[in-house]
C-alpha positions as CSV (number, residue, x, y, z in Angstrom):
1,X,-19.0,17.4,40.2
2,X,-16.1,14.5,40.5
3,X,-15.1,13.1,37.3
4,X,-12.0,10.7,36.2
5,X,-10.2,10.5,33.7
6,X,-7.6,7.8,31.8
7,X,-5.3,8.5,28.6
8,X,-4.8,5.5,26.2
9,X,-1.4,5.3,25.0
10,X,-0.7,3.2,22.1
11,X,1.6,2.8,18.5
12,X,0.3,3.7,14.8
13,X,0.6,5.0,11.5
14,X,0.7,8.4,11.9
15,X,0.8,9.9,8.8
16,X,1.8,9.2,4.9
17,X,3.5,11.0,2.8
18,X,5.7,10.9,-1.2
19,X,8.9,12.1,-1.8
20,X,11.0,12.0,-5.3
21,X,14.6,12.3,-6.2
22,X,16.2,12.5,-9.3
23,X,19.6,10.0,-9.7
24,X,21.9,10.6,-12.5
25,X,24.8,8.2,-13.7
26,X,26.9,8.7,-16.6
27,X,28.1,6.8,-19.2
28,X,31.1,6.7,-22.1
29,X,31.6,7.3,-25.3
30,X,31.5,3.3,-26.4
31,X,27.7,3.8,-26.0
32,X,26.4,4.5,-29.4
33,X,23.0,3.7,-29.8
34,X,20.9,3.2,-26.6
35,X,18.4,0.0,-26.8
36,X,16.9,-0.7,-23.4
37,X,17.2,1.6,-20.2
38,X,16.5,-0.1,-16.4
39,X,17.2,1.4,-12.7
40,X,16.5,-0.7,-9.8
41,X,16.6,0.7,-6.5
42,X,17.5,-0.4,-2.9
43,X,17.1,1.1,-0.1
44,X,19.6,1.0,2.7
45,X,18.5,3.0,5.5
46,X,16.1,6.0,7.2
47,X,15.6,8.2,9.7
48,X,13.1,10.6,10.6
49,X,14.5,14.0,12.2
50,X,12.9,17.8,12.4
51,X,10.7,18.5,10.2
52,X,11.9,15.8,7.3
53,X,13.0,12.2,6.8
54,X,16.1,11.3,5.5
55,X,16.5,8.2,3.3
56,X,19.3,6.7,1.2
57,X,20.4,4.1,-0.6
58,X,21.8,2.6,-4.5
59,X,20.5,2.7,-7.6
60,X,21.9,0.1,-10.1
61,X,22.0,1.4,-13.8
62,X,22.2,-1.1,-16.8
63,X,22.0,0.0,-20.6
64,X,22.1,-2.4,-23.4
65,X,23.4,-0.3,-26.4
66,X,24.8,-1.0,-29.9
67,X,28.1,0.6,-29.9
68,X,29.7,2.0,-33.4
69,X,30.5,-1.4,-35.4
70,X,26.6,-2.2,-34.3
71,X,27.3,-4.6,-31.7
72,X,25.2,-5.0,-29.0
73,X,26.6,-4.7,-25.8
74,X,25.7,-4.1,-22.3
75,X,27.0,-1.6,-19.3
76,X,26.2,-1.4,-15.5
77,X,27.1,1.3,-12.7
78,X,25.4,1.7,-9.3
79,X,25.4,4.7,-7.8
80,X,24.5,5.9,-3.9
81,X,21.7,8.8,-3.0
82,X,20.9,10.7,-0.3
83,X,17.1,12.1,-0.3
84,X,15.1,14.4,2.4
85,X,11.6,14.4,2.0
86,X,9.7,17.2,4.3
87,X,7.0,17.7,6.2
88,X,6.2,20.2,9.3
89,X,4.6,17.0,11.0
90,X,8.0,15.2,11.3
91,X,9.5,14.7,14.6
92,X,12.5,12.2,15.8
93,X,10.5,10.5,18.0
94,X,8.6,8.9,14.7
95,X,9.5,5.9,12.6
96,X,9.7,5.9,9.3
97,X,9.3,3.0,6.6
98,X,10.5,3.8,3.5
99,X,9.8,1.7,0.0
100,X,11.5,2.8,-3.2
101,X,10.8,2.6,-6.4
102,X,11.6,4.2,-9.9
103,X,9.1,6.3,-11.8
104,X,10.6,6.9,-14.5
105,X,13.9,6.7,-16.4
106,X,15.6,8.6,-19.4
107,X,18.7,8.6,-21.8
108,X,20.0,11.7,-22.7
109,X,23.5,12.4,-24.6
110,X,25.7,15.2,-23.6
111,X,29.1,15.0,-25.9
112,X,30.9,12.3,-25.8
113,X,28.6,10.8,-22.5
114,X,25.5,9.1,-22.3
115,X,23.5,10.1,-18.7
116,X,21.0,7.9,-17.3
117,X,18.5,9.6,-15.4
118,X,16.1,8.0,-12.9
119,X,13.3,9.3,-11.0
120,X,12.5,7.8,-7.7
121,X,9.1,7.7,-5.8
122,X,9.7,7.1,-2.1
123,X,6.0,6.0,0.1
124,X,6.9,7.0,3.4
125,X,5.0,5.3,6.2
126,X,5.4,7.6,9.7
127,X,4.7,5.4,12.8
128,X,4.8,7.0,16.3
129,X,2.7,6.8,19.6
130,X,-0.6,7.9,19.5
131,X,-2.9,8.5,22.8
132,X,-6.4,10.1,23.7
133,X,-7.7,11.0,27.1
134,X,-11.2,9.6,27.9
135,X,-13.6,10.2,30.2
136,X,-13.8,6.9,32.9
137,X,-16.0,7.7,35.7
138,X,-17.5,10.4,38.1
139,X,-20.9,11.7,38.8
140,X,-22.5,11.4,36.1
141,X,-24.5,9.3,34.4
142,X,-22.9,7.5,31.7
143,X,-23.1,5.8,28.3
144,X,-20.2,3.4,28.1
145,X,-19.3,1.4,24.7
146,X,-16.6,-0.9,23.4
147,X,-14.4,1.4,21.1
148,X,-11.6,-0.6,18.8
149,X,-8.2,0.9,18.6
150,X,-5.7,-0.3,16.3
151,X,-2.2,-0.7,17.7
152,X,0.8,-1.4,15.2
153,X,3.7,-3.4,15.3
154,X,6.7,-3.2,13.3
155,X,8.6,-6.3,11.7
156,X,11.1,-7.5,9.3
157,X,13.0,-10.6,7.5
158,X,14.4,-11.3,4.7
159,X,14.6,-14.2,2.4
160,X,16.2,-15.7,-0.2
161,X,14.6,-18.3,-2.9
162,X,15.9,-19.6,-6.4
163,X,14.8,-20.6,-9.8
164,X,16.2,-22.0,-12.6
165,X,15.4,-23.0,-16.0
166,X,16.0,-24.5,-19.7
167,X,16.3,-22.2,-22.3
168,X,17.4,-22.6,-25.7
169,X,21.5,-21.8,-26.7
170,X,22.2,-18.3,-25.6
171,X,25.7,-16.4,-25.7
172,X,25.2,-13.8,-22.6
173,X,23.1,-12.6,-20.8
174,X,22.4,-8.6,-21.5
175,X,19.9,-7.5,-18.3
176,X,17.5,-8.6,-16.0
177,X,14.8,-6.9,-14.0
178,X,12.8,-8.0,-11.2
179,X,8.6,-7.1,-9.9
180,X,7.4,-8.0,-6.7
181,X,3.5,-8.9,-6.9
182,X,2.4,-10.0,-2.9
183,X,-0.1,-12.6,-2.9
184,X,-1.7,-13.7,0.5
185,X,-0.2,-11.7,4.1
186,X,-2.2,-13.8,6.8
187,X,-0.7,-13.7,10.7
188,X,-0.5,-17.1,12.6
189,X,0.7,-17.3,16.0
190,X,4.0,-15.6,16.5
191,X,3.9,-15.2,12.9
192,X,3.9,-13.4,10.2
193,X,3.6,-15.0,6.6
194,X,4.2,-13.1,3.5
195,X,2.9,-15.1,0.1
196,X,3.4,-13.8,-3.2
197,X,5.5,-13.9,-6.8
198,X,8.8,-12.2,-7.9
199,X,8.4,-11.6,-11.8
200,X,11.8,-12.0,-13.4
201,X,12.1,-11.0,-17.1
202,X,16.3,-11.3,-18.9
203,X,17.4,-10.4,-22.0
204,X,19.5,-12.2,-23.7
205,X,21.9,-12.5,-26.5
206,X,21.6,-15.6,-29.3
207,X,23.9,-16.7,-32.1
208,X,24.1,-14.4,-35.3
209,X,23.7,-11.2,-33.2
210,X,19.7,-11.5,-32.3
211,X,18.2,-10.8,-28.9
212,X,15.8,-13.2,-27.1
213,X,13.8,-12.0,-23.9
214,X,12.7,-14.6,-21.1
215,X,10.3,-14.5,-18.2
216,X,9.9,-16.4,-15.4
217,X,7.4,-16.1,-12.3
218,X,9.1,-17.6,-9.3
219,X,6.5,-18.1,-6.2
220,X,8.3,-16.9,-2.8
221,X,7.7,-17.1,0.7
222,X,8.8,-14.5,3.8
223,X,7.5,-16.0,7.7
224,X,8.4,-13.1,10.2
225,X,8.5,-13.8,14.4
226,X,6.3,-11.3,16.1
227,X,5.1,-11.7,19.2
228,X,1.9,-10.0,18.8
229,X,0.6,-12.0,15.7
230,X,-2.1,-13.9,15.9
231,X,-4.7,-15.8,13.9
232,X,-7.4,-12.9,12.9
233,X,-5.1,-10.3,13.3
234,X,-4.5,-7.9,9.5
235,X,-1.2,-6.9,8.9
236,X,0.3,-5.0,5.5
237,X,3.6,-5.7,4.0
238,X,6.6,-4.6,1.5
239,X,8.9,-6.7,-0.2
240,X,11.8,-5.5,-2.0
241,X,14.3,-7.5,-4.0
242,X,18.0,-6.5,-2.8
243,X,20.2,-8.8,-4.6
244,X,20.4,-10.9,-7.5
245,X,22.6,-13.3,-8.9
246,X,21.8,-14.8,-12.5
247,X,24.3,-17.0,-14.5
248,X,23.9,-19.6,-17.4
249,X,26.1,-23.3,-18.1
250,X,25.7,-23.7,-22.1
251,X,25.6,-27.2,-23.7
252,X,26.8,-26.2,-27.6
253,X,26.0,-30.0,-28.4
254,X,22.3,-29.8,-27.7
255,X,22.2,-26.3,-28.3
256,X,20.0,-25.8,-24.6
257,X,21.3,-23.8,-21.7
258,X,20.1,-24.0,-17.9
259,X,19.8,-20.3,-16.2
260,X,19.9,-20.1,-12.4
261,X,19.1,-17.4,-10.9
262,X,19.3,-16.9,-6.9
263,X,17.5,-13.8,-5.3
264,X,17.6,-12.2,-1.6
265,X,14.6,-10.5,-0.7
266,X,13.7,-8.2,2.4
267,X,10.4,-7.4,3.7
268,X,9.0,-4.7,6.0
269,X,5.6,-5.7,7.9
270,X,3.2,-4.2,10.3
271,X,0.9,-5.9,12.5
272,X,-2.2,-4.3,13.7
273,X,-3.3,-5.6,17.2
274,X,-7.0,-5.1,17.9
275,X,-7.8,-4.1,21.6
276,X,-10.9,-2.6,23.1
277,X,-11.5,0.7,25.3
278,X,-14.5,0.5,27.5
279,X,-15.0,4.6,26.3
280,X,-17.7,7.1,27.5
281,X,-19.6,8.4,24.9
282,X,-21.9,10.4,26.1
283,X,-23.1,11.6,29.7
284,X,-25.0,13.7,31.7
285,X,-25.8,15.0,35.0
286,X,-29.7,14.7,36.7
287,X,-28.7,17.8,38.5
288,X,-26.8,20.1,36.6
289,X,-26.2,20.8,32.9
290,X,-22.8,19.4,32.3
291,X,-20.5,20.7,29.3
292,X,-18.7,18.0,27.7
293,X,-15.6,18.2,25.5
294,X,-15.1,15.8,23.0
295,X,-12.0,13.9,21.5
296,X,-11.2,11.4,18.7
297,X,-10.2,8.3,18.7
298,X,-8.7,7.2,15.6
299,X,-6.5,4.5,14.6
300,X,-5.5,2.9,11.0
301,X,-5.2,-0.2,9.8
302,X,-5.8,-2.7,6.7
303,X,-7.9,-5.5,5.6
304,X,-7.3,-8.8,3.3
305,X,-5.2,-8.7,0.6
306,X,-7.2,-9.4,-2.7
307,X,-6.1,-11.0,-6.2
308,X,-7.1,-11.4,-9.2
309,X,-6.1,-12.0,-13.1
310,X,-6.8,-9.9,-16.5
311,X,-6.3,-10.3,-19.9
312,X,-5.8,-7.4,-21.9
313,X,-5.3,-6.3,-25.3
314,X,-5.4,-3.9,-27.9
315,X,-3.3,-1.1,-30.0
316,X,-0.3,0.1,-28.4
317,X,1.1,3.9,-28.5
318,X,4.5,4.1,-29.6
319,X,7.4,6.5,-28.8
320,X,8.8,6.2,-32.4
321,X,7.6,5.1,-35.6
322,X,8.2,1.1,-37.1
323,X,7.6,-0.5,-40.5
324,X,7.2,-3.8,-42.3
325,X,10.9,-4.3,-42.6
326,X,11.2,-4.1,-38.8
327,X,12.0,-7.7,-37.0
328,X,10.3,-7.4,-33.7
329,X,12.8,-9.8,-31.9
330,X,11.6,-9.5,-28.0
331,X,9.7,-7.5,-25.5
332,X,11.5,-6.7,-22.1
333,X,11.1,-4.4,-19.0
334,X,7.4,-4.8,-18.6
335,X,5.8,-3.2,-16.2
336,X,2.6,-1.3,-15.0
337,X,1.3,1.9,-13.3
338,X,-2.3,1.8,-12.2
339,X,-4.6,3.2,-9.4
340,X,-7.8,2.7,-7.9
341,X,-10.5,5.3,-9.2
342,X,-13.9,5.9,-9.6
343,X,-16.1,5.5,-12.5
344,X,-20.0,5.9,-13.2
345,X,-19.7,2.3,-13.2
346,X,-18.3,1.5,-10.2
347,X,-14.0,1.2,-9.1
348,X,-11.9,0.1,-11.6
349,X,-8.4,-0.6,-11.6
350,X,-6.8,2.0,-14.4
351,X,-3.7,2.6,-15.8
352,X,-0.9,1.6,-18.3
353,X,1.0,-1.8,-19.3
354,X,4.5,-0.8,-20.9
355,X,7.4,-2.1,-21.8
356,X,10.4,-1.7,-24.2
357,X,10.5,-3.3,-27.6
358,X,13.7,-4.5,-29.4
359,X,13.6,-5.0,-33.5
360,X,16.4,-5.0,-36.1
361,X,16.3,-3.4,-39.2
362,X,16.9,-4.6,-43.0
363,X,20.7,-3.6,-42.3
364,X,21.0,-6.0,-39.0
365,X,20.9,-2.7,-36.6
366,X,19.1,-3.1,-33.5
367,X,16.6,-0.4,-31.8
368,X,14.0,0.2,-29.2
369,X,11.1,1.8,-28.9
370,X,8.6,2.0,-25.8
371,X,5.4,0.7,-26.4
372,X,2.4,1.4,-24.0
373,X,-1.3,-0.7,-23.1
374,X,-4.2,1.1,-21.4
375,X,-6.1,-0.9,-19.2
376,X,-9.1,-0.5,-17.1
377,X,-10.7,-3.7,-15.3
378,X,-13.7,-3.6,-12.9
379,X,-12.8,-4.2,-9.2
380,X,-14.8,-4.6,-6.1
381,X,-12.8,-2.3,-3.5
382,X,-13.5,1.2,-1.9
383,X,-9.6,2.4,-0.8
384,X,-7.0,0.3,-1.4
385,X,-3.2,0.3,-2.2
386,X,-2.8,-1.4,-5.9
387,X,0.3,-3.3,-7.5
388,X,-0.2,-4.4,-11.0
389,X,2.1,-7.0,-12.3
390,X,2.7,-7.3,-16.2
391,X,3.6,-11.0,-17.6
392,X,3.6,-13.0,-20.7
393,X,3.1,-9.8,-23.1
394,X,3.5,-10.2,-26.6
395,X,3.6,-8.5,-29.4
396,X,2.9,-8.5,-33.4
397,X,2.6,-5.9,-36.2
398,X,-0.5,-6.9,-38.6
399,X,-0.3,-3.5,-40.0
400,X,2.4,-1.4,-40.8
401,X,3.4,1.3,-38.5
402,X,0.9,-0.4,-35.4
403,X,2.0,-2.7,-32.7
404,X,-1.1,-4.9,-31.1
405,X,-0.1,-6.7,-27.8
406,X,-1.6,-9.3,-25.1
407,X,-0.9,-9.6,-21.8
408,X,-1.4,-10.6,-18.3
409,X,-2.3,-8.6,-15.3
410,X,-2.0,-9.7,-11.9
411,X,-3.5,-7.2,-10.0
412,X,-3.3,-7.3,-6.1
413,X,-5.1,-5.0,-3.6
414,X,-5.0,-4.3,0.0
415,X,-7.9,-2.4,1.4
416,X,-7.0,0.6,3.8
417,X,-8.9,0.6,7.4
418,X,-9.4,3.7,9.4
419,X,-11.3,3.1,12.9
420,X,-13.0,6.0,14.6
421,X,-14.7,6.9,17.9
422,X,-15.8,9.9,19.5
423,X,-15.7,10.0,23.3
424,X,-16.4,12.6,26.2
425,X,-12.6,13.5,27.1
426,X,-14.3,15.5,30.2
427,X,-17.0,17.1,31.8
428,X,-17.2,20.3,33.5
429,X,-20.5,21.3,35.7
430,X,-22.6,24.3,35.1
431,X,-25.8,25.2,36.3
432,X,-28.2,23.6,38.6
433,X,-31.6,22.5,37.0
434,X,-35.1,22.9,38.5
435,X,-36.3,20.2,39.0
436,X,-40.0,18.9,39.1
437,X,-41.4,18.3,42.6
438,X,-44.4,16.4,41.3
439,X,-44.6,12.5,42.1
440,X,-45.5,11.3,38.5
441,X,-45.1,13.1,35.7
442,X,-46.3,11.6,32.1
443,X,-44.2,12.7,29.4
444,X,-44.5,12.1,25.3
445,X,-41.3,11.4,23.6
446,X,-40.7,11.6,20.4
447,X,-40.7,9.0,17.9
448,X,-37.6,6.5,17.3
449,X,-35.5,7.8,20.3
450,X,-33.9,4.9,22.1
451,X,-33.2,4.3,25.6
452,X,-30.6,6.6,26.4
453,X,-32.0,9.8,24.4
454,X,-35.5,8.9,26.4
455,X,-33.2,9.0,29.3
456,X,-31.0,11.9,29.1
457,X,-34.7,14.0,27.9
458,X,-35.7,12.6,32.0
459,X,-32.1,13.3,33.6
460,X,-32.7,9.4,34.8
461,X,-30.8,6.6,34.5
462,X,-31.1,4.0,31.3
463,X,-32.0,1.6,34.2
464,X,-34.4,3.7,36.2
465,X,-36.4,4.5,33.1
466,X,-36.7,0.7,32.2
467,X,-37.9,0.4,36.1
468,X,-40.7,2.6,35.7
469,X,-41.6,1.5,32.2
470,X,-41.1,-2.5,32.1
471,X,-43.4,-2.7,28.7
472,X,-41.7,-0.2,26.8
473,X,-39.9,-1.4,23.8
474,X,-37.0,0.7,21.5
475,X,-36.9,2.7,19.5
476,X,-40.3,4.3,21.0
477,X,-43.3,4.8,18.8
478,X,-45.0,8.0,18.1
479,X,-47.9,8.6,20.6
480,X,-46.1,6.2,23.4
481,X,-46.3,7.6,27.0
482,X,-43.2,7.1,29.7
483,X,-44.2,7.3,33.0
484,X,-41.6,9.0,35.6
485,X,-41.8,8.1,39.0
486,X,-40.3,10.5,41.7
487,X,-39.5,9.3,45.2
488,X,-41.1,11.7,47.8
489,X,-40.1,12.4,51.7
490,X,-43.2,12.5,53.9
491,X,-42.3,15.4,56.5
492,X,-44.1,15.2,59.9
């Protein structure tokens, strides 16, 4: 029995994985009282080798602290890392996209030094070649079908975009922290188009001593070249803020200052090309059994990107205690960590809105204390990769000791696709069959096969079946007779 054979070769996500790493950096003495704590993270390169990626990059510290004489003051200090993240899958061959983030930070005093510890979450994305052998032709008869294979294709840019804005008098600016929040990823030809909102909150300093917080969300936009765009074609991206300049001009005479603010931005996409394998999925022989070996055709991919807003609100859980004679002056460093789960009701988006929130005393002292929202809002997705962006949150204590806050979610979601086939990789011929020497044979099949079940039951052809029985329809009805026709040599 002669049978061919082809092998697809083509590029995908192989494999995800998450890595963390712990970054310390240490401060001095002048730092007294700790207020607000932020790490921002860029990444700077990575390579995949044997059996582990390897990723580095800086991590910019900035405290604002009230030193002895209860001034507040800020700091900043960057620092480089160097993480491995393994994984017996890895291999060289494989590329690896890499997006940062911090988890978590904490302040911690040792003597005379204050450390800043951050934890970072790395979502490592392995691409490499991916290929199947299929089964293309021979002597056999054969069901062929379309099968869809995803093919990826790498990209990146960068960007930079500005803001700037009116504020009322302030005397320096204390820190600043950035959230990207991706709004729309649509390919057009040769392009790649990236949509979305960078979230940018800033502390700041007044007259007298009192702190003022500031947010801004300033709409961005990233277009990639790529050959292999296309309108129709899904593609995922990551967008990762790796610089920013902010300064302010005061006017002391109208008591306003203007803030400009000037951001670079760098984006990693994928494309996903759809092509289509004309695949054998089944097959027989009219002759012989045949044994077939199977293989798997899988490829990954996503779908659209979806949006949408939610107001939340409630009691807030505190990491220290407050009173009445607190003065809640601002709320900085929001942010979010959700995920998609699943409820009796349904998916839902769930997780926690946090931030970090400044007050004075009755003495004029400043502190801080980490206040965190639980949300849960109703989505309509199955598997999807979530962002959550926190803006305009407020906060008020009605009664003492209690902090109730409002805010805004922007929650964005891109659904995960996964394609999969199964085809006849090959065939291999085993015994002979006996076959029927009758002319006609009548023969009962059972209810709801189609076609080619009917016809593999016959060892005939789809086509010769149809021949023989021109007013049969699919899927067959219980009682239905086929009638099987057999060509016979008259010998003289």
């Amino acid at each position: 029995m002669k049978t061919e054979t082809q092998v697809f070769r083509g590029f995908g996500k192989r494999k995800e994985i998450h890595a963390q790493t712990a970054v310390e950096c240490r401060f001095g003495q002048e730092v007294e009282t700790v207020l607000a704590a932020h790490c921002s993270a860029v990444l700077t390169g990575a390579e995949a080798g044997n059996g582990e990626v390897r990723y580095f990059g800086k991590a910019h510290f900035s405290l604002v602290y009230e030193d002895a004489e209860k001034k507040v003051c800020r700091a900043e200090k960057g620092v480089e890392f160097t993480a491995t993240a393994k994984d017996a899958f890895i291999f060289p061959a494989l590329s690896a996209r890499v997006a940062i983030s911090v988890e978590n930070i904490s302040v911690r005093r040792e003597g005379a030094s204050v450390y800043a510890q951050a934890l970072l979450g790395a979502d490592i994305s392995l691409f490499g070649e991916q290929s199947f052998e299929y089964l293309s032709g021979g002597d056999l008869i054969m069901r062929r079908e379309p099968v869809k294979v995803l093919t990826a294709h790498l990209v990146s840019g960068a960007s930079e975009t500005e803001d700037e804005f009116e504020t009322e008098y302030i005397g320096d600016i204390l820190q600043h922290a950035e959230t990207v929040c991706l709004g729309e990823i649509v390919c057009e030809t040769g392009l790649l188009k990236i949509e979305g909102e960078l979230s940018l909150g800033v502390l700041a300093l007044k007259g007298g001593g009192a702190l003022v917080s500031f947010e801004r969300l300033v709409p961005f936009e990233i277009a990639i070249p790529c050959d292999f765009a296309a309108y129709g074609c899904s593609a995922e991206a990551r967008v990762s803020v790796m610089n920013v300049s902010i300064h302010a001009e005061a006017d002391e005479e109208k008591n306003k200052c203007r803030i400009f603010a000037e951001f670079t931005l760098a984006a990693e996409g994928c494309v996903y090309e759809e092509s289509s394998v004309d695949a054998v999925t089944d097959a027989f022989s009219p002759t012989s059994e045949a044994s077939l070996t199977f293989a798997t055709a899988e490829s990954g991919g996503v779908g659209d990107v979806i949006s949408l807003s939610e107001r939340i609100a409630g009691k807030c859980a505190l990491s220290a205690p407050i009173a009445f004679s607190d003065t809640l002056q601002a709320v900085t460093l929001q942010r979010a960590e959700a995920s998609l789960v699943t409820t009796e009701e349904g998916k839902r988006v769930e997780g926690v809105a946090m931030a970090t929130l400044l007050m004075a005393d009755a003495e004029g002292g400043h502190r801080g204390v980490e206040l965190s929202l639980p949300f849960s809002v109703p989505v309509e997705a199955q598997d999807a990769a979530v962002t959550v962006l926190v803006c305009g949150m407020s906060a008020r204590q009605r009664q003492e000791g209690e902090i109730e806050a409002e805010a805004t979610l922007k929650i964005s979601m891109q659904e995960r696709r996964k394609i999969s086939a199964r085809l006849v990789a090959n065939a291999e011929e085993g015994e002979q069959l006996l076959l029927s020497e009758s002319a006609v044979s009548v023969y009962i099949p059972r209810a709801g096969d189609g076609l080619w079940e009917l016809a593999k039951s016959l060892r005939k052809s789809p086509e010769e079946v149809s021949a023989s029985n021109p007013d049969i329809e699919f899927p067959v009805k219980e009682g239905q007779r086929v009638i099987v026709y057999r060509k016979k040599s008259l010998v003289r």
